[in-house]
PDB file of N, CA, C and O in Angstrom:
ATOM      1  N   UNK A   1     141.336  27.763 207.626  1.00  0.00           N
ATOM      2  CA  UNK A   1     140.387  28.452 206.780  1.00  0.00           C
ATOM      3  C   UNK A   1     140.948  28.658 205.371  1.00  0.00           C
ATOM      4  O   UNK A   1     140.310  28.347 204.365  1.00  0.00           O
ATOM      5  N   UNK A   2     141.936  29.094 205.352  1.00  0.00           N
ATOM      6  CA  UNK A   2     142.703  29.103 203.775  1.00  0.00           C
ATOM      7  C   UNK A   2     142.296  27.901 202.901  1.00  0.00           C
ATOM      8  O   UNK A   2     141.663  27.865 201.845  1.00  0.00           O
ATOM      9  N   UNK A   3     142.999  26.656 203.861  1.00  0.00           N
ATOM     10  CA  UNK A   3     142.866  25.391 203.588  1.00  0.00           C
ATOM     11  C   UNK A   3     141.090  24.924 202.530  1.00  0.00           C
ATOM     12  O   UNK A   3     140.795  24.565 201.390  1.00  0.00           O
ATOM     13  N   UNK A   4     140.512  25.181 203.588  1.00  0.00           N
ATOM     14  CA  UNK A   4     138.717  25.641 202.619  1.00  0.00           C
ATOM     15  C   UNK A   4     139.388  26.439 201.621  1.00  0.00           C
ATOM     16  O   UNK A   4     140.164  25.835 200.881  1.00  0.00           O
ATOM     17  N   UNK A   5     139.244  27.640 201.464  1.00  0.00           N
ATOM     18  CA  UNK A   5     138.935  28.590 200.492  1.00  0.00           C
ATOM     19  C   UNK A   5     140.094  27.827 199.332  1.00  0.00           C
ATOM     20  O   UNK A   5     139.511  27.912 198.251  1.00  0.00           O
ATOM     21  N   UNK A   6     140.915  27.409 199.193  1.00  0.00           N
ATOM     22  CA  UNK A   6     141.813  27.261 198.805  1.00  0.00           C
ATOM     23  C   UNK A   6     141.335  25.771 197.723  1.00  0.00           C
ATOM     24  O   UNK A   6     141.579  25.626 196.525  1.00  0.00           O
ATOM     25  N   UNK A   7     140.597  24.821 198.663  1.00  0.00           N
ATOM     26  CA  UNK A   7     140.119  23.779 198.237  1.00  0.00           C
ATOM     27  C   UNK A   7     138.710  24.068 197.247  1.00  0.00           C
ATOM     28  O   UNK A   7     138.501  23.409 196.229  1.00  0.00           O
ATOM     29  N   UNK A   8     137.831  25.119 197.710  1.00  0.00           N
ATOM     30  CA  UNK A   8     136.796  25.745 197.380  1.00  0.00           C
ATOM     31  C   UNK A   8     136.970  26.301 195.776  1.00  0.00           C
ATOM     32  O   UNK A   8     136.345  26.068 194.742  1.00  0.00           O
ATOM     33  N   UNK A   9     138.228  27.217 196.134  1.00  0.00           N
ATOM     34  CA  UNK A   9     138.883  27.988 194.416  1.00  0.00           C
ATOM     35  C   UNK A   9     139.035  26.832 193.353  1.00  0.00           C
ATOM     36  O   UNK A   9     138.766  26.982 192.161  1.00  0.00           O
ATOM     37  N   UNK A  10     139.663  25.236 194.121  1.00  0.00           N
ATOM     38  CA  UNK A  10     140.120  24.871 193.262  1.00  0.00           C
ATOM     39  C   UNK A  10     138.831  23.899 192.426  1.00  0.00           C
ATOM     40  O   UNK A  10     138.871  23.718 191.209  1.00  0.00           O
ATOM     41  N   UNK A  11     138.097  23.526 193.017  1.00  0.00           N
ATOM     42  CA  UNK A  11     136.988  22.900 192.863  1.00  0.00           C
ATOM     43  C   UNK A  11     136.637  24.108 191.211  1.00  0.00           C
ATOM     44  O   UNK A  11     136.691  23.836 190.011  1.00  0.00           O
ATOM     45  N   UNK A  12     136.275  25.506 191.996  1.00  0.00           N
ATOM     46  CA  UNK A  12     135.453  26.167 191.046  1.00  0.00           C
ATOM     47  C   UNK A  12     135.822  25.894 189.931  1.00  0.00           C
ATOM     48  O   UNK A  12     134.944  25.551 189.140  1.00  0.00           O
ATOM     49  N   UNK A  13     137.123  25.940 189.498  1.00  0.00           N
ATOM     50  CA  UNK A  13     138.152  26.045 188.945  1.00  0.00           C
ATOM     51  C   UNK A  13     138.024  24.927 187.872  1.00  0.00           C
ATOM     52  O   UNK A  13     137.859  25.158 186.674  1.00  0.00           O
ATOM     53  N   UNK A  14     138.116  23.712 188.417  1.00  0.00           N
ATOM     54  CA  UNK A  14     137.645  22.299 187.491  1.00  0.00           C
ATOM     55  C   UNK A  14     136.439  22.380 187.109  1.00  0.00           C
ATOM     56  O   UNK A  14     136.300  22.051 185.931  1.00  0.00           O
ATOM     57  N   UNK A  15     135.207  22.788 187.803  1.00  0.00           N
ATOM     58  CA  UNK A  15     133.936  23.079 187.207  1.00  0.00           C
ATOM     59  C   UNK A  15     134.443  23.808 185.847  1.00  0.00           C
ATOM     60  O   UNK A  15     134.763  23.237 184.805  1.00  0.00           O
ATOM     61  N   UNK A  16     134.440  25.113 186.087  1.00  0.00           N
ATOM     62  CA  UNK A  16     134.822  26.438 184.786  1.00  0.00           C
ATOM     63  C   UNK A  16     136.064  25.256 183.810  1.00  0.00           C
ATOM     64  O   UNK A  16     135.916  25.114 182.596  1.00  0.00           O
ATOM     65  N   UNK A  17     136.651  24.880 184.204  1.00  0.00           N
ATOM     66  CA  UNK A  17     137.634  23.568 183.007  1.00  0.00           C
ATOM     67  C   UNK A  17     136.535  22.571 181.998  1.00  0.00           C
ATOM     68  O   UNK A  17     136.573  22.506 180.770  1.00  0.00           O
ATOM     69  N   UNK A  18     135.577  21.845 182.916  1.00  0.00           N
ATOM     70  CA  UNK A  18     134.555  21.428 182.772  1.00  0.00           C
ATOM     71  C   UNK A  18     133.659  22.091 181.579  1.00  0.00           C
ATOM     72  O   UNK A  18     133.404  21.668 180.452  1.00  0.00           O
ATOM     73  N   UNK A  19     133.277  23.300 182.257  1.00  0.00           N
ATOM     74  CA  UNK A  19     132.235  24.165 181.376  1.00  0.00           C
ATOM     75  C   UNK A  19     132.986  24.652 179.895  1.00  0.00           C
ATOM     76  O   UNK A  19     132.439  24.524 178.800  1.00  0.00           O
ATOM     77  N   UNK A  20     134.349  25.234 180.105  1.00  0.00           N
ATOM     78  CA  UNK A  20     135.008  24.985 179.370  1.00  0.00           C
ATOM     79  C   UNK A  20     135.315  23.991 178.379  1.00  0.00           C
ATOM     80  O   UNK A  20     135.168  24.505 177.270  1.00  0.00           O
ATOM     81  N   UNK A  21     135.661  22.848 178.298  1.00  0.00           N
ATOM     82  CA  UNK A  21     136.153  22.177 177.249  1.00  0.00           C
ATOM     83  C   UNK A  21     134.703  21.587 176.705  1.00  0.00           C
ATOM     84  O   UNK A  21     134.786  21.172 175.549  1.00  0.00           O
ATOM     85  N   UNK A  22     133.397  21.467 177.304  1.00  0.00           N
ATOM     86  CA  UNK A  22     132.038  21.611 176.654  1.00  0.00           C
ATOM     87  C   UNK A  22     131.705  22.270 175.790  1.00  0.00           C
ATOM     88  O   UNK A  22     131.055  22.018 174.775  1.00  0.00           O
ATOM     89  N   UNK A  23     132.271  23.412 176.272  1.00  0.00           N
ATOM     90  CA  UNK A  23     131.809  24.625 174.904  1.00  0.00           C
ATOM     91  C   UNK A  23     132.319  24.514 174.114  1.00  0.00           C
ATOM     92  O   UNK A  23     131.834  24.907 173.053  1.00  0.00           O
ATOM     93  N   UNK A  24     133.851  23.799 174.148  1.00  0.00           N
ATOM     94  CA  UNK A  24     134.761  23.743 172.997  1.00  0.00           C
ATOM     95  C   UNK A  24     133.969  22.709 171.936  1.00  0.00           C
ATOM     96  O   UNK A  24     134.001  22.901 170.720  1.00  0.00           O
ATOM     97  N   UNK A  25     133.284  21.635 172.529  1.00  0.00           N
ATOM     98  CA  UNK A  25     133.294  20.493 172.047  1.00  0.00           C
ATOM     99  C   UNK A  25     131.760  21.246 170.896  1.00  0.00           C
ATOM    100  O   UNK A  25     131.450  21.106 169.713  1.00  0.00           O
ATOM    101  N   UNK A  26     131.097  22.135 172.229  1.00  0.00           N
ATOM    102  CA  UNK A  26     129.917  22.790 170.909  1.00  0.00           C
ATOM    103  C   UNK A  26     130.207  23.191 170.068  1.00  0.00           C
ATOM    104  O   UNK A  26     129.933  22.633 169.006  1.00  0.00           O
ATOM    105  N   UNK A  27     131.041  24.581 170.117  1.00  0.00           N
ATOM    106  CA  UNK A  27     131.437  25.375 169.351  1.00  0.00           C
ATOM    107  C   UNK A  27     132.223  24.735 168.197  1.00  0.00           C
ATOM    108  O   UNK A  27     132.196  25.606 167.327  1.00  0.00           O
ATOM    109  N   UNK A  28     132.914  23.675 167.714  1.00  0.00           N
ATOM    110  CA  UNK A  28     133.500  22.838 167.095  1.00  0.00           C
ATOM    111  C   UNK A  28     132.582  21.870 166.146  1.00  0.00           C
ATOM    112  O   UNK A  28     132.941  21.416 165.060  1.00  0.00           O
ATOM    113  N   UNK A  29     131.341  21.653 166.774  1.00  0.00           N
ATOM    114  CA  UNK A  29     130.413  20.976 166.420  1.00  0.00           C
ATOM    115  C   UNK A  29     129.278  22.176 165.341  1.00  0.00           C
ATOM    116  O   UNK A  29     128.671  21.902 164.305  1.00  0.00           O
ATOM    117  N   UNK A  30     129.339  23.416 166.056  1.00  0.00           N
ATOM    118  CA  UNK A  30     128.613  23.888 165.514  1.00  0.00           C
ATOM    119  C   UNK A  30     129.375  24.686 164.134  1.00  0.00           C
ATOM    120  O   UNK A  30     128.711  25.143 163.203  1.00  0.00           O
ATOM    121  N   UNK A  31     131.013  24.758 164.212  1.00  0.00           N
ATOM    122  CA  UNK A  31     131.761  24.875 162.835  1.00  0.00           C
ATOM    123  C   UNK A  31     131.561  24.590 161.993  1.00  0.00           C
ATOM    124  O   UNK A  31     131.427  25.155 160.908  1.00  0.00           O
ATOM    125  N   UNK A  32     131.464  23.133 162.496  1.00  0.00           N
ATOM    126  CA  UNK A  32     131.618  22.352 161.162  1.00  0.00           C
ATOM    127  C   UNK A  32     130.444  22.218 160.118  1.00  0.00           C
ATOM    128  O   UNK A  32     130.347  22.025 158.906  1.00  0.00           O
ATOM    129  N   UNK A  33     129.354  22.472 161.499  1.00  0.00           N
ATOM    130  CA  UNK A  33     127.971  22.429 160.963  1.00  0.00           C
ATOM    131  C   UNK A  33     127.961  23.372 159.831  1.00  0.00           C
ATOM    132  O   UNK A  33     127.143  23.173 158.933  1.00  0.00           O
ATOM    133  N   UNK A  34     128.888  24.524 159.750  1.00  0.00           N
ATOM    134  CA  UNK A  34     128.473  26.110 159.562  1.00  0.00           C
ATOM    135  C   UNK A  34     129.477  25.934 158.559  1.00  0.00           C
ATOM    136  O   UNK A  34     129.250  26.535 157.509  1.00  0.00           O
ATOM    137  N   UNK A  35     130.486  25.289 158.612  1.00  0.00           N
ATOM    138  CA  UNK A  35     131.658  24.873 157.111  1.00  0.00           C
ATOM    139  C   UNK A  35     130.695  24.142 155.914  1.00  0.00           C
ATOM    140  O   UNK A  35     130.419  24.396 154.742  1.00  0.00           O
ATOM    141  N   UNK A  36     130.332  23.035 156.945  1.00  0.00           N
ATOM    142  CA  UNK A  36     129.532  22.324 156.085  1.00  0.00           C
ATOM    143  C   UNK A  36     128.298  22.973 154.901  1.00  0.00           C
ATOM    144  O   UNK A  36     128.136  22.701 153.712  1.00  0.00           O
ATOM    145  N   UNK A  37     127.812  23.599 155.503  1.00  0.00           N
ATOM    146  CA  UNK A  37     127.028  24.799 154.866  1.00  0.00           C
ATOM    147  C   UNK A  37     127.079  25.927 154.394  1.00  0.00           C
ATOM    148  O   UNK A  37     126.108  26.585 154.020  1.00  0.00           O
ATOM    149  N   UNK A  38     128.485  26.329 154.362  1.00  0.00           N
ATOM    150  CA  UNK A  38     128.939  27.411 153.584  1.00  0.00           C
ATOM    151  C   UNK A  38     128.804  28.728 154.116  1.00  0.00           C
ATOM    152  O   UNK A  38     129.064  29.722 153.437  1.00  0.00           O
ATOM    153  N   UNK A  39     128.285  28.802 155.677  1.00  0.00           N
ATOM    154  CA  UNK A  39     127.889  29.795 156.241  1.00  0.00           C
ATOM    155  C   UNK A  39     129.541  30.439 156.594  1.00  0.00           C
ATOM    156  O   UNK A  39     130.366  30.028 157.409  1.00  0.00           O
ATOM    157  N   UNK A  40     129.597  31.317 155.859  1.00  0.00           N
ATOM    158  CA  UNK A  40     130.904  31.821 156.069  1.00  0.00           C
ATOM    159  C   UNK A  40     131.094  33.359 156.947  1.00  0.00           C
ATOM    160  O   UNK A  40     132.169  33.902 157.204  1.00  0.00           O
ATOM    161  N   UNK A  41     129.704  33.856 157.308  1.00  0.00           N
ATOM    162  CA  UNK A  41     130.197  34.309 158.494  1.00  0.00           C
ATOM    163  C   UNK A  41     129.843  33.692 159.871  1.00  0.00           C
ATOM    164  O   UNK A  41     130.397  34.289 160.794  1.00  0.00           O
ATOM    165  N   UNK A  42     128.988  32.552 160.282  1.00  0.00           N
ATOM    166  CA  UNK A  42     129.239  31.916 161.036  1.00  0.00           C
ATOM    167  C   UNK A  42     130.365  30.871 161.867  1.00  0.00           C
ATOM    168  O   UNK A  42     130.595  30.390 162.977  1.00  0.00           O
ATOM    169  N   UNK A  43     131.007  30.918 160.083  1.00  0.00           N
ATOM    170  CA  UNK A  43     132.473  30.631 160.712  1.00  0.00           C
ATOM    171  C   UNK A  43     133.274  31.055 161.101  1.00  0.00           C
ATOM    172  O   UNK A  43     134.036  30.591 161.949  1.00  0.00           O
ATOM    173  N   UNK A  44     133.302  31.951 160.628  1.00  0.00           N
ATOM    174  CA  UNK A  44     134.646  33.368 161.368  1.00  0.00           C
ATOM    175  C   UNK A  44     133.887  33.367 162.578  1.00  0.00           C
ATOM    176  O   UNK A  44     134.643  32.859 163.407  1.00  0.00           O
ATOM    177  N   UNK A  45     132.813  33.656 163.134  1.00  0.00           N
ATOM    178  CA  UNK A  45     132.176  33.679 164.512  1.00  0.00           C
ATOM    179  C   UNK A  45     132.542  32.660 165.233  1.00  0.00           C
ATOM    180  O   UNK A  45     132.835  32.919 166.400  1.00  0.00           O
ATOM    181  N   UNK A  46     132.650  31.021 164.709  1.00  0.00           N
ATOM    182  CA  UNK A  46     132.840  30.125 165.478  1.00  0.00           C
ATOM    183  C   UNK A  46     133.969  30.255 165.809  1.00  0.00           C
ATOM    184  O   UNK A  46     134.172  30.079 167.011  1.00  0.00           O
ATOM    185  N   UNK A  47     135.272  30.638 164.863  1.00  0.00           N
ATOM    186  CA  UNK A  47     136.677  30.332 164.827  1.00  0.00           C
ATOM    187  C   UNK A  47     136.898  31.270 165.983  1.00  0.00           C
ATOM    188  O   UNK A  47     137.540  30.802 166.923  1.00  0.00           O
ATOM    189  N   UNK A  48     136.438  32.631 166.084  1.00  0.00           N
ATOM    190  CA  UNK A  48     136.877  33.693 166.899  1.00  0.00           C
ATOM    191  C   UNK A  48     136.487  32.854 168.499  1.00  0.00           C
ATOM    192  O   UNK A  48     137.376  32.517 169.281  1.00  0.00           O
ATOM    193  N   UNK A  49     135.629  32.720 168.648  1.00  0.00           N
ATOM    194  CA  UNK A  49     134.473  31.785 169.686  1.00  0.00           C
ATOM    195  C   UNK A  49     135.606  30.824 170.510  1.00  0.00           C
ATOM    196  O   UNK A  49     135.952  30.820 171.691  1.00  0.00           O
ATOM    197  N   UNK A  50     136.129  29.807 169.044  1.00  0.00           N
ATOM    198  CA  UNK A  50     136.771  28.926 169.508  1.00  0.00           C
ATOM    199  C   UNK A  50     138.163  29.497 169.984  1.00  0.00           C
ATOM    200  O   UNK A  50     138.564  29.035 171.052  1.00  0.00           O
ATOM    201  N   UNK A  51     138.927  30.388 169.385  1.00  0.00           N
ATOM    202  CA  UNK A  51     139.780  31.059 170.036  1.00  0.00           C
ATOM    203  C   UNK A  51     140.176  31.411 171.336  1.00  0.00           C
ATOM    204  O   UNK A  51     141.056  31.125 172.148  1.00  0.00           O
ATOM    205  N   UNK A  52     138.918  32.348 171.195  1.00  0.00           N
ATOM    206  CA  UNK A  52     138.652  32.935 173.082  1.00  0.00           C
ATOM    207  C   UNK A  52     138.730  31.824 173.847  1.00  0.00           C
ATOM    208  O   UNK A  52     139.653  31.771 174.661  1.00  0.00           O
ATOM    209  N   UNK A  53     137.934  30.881 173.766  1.00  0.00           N
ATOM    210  CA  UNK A  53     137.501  29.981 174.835  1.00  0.00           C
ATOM    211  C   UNK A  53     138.691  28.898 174.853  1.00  0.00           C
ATOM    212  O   UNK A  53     138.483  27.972 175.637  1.00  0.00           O
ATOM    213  N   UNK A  54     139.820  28.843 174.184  1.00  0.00           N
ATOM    214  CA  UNK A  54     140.716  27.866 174.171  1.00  0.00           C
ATOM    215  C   UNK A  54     141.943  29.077 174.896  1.00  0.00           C
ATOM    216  O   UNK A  54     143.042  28.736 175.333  1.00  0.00           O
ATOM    217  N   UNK A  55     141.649  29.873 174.884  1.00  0.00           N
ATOM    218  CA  UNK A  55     142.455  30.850 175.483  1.00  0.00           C
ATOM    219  C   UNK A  55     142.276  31.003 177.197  1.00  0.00           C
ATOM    220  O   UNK A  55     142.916  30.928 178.247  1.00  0.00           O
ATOM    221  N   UNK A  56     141.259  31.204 176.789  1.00  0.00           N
ATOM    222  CA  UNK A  56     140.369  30.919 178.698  1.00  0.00           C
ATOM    223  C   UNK A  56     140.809  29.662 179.461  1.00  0.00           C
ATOM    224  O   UNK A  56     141.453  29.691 180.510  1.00  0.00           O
ATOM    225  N   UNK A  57     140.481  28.785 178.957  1.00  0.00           N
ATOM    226  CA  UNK A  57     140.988  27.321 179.223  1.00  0.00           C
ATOM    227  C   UNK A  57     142.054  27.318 179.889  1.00  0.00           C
ATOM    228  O   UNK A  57     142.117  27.270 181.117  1.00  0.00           O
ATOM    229  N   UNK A  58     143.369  27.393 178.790  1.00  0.00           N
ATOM    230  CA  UNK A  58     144.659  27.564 178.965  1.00  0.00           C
ATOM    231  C   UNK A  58     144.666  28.776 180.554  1.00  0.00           C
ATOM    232  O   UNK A  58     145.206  28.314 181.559  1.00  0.00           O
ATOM    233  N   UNK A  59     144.303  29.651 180.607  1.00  0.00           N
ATOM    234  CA  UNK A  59     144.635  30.447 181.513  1.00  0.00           C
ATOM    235  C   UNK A  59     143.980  29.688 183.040  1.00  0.00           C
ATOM    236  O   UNK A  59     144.490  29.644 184.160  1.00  0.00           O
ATOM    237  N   UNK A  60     142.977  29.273 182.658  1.00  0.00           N
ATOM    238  CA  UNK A  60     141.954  28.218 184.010  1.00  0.00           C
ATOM    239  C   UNK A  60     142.952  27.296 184.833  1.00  0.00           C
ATOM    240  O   UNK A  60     143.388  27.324 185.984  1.00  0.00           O
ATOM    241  N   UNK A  61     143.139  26.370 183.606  1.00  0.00           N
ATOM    242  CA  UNK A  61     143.869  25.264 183.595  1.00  0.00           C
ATOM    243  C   UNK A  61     145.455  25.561 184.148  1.00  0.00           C
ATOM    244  O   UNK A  61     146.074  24.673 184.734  1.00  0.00           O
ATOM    245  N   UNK A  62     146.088  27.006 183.879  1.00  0.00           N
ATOM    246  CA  UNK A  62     147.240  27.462 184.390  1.00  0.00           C
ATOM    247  C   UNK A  62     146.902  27.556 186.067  1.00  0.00           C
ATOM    248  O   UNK A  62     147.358  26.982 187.056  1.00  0.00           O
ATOM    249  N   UNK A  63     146.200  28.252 185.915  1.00  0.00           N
ATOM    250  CA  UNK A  63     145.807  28.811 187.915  1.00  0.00           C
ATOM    251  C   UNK A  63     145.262  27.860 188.458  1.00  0.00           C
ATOM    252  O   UNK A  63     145.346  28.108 189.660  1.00  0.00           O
ATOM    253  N   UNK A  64     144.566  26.578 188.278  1.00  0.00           N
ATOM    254  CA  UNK A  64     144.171  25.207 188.487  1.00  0.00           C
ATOM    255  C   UNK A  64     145.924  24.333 188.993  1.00  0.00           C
ATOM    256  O   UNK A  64     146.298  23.951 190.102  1.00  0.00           O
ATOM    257  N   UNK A  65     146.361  24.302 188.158  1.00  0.00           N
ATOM    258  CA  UNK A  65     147.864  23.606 187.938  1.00  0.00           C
ATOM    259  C   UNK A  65     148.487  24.862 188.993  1.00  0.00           C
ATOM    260  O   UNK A  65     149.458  24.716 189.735  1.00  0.00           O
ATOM    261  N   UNK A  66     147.955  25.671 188.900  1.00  0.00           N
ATOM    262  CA  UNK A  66     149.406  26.937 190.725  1.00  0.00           C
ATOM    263  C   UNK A  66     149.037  26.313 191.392  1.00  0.00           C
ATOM    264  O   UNK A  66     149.770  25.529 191.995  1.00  0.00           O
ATOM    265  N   UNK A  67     147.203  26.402 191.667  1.00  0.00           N
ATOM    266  CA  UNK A  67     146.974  26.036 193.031  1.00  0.00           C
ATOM    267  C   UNK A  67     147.509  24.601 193.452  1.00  0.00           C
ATOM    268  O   UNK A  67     148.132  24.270 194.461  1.00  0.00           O
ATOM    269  N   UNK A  68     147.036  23.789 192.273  1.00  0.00           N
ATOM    270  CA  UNK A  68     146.995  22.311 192.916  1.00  0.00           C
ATOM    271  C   UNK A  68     149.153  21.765 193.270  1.00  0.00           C
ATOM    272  O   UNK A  68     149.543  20.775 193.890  1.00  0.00           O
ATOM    273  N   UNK A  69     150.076  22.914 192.559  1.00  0.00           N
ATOM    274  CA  UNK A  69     151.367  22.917 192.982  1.00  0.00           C
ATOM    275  C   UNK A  69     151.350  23.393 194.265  1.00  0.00           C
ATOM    276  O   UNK A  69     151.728  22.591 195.119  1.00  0.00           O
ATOM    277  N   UNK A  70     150.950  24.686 194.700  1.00  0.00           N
ATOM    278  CA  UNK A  70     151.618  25.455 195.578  1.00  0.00           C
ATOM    279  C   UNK A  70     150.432  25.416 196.546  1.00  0.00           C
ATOM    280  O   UNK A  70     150.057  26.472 197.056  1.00  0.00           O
ATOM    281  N   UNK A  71     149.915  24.437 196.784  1.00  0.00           N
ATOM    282  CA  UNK A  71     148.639  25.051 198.177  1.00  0.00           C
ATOM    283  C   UNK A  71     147.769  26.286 197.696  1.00  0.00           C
ATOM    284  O   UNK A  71     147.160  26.617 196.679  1.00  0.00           O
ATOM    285  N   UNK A  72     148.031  26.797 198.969  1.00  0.00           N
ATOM    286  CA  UNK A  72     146.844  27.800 198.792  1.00  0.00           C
ATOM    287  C   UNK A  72     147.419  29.362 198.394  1.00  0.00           C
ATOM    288  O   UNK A  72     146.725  30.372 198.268  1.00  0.00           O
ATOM    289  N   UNK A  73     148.868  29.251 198.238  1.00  0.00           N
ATOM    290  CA  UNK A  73     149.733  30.544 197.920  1.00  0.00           C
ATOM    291  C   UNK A  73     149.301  31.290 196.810  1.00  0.00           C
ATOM    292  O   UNK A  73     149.937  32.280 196.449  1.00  0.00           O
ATOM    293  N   UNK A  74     148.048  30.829 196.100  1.00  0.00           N
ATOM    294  CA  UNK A  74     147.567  31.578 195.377  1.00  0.00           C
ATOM    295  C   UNK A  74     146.522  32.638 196.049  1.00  0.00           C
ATOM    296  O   UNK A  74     146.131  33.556 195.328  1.00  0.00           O
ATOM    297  N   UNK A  75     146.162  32.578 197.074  1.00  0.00           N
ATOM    298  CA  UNK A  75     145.062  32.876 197.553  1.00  0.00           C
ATOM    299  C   UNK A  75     145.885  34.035 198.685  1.00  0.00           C
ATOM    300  O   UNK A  75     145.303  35.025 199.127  1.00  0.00           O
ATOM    301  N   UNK A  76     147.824  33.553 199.146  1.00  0.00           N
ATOM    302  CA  UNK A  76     147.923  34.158 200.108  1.00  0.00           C
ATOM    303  C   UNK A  76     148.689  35.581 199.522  1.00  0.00           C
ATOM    304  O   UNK A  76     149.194  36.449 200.234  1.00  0.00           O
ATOM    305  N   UNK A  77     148.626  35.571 197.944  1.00  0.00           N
ATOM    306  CA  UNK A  77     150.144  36.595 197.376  1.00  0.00           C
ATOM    307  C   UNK A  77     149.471  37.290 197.717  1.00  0.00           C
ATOM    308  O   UNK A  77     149.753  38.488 197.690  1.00  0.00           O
TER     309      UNK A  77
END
């Protein structure tokens, strides 16, 4: 049963990586849009945006990379 849940976490896990580096690719798209146009508080919005979500990533992508090292010992600490 671990074995599931364990396989289950990691799945979610690449989805949310997935959903993740999408948004990056928007949010980047919609910068430039917003540089391009001089919208200068839409950019500080994007930059902050892009921040968070490259931060998230990194942390996904960390607990993605435990599980897929250590089995399911994430699931058993």
């Amino acid at each position: 049963m671990m074995n599931a849940q364990s396989d289950a976490v990691e799945r979610a896990l690449w989805v949310a990586i997935q959903r993740l580096e999408e948004r990056l690719r928007v949010l980047e798209r919609m910068r430039r849009s917003a540089e391009e146009r001089g919208q200068h508080v839409s950019l500080r919005y994007f930059d902050e945006e892009l921040e968070r979500t490259s931060e998230a990533l990194s942390t996904i992508r960390m607990l993605q990379s435990s599980i897929g090292r250590d089995g399911d010992t994430l699931l058993t600490d």
